[in-house]
C-alpha positions as CSV (number, residue, x, y, z in Angstrom):
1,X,2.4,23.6,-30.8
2,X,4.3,25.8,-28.2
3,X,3.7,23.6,-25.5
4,X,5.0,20.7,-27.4
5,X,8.4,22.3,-28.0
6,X,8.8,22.7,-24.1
7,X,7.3,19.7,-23.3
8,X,9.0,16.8,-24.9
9,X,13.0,17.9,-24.2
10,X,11.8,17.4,-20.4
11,X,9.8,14.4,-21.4
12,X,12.6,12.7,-22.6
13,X,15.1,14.1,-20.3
14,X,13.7,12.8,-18.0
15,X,13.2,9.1,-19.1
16,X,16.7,8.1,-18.0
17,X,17.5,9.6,-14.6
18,X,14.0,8.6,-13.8
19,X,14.5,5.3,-14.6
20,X,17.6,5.0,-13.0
21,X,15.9,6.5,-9.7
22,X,13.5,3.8,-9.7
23,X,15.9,1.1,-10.1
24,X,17.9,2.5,-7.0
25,X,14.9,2.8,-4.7
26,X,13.4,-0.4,-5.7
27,X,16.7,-2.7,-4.9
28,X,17.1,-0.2,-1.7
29,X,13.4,-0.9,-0.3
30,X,13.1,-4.7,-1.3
31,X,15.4,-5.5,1.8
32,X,13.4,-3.6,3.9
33,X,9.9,-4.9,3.1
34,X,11.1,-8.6,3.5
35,X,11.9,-7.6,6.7
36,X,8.8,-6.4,7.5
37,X,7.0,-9.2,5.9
38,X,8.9,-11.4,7.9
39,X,8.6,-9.5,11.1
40,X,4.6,-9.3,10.8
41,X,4.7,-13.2,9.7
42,X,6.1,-13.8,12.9
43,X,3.6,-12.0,14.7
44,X,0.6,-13.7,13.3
45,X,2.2,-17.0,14.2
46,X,2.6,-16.2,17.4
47,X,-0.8,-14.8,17.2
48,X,-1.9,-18.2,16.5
49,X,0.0,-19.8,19.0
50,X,-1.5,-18.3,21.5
51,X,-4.9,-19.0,20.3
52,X,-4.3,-22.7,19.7
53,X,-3.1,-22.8,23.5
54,X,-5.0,-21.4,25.2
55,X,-8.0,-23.5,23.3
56,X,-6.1,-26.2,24.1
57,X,-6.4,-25.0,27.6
58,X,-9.9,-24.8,27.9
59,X,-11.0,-28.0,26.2
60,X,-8.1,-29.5,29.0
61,X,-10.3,-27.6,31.5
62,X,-13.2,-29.1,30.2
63,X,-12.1,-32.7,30.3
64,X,-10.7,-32.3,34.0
65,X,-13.9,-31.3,35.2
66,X,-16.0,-33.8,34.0
């Protein structure tokens, strides 16, 4: 029963700055990891765009040379 006693005021005390805390980091990161997302979505189309050219290059290379 003695652990309850000590346990419970931080339990609860610590419901509302925790909560708050949370809050504040969450609408601080959201900004950042769109960014990223949209940073590494640009990447993997370029990614691709490179891929689909130079394909595109070969099969070009192909029907030249027939």
């Amino acid at each position: 029963m003695g652990w309850v006693c000590g346990f419970f005021p931080y339990f609860f005390g610590g419901l509302v700055p925790g909560f708050i805390t949370a809050i504040v980091i969450y609408f601080a990161s959201k900004p950042l990891v769109k960014a990223y997302q949209q940073r590494r979505r640009g990447r993997l189309m370029n990614k691709i765009k490179e891929i689909r050219d130079k394909r595109e290059a070969e099969i070009s290379k192909k029907d030249i040379s027939k």
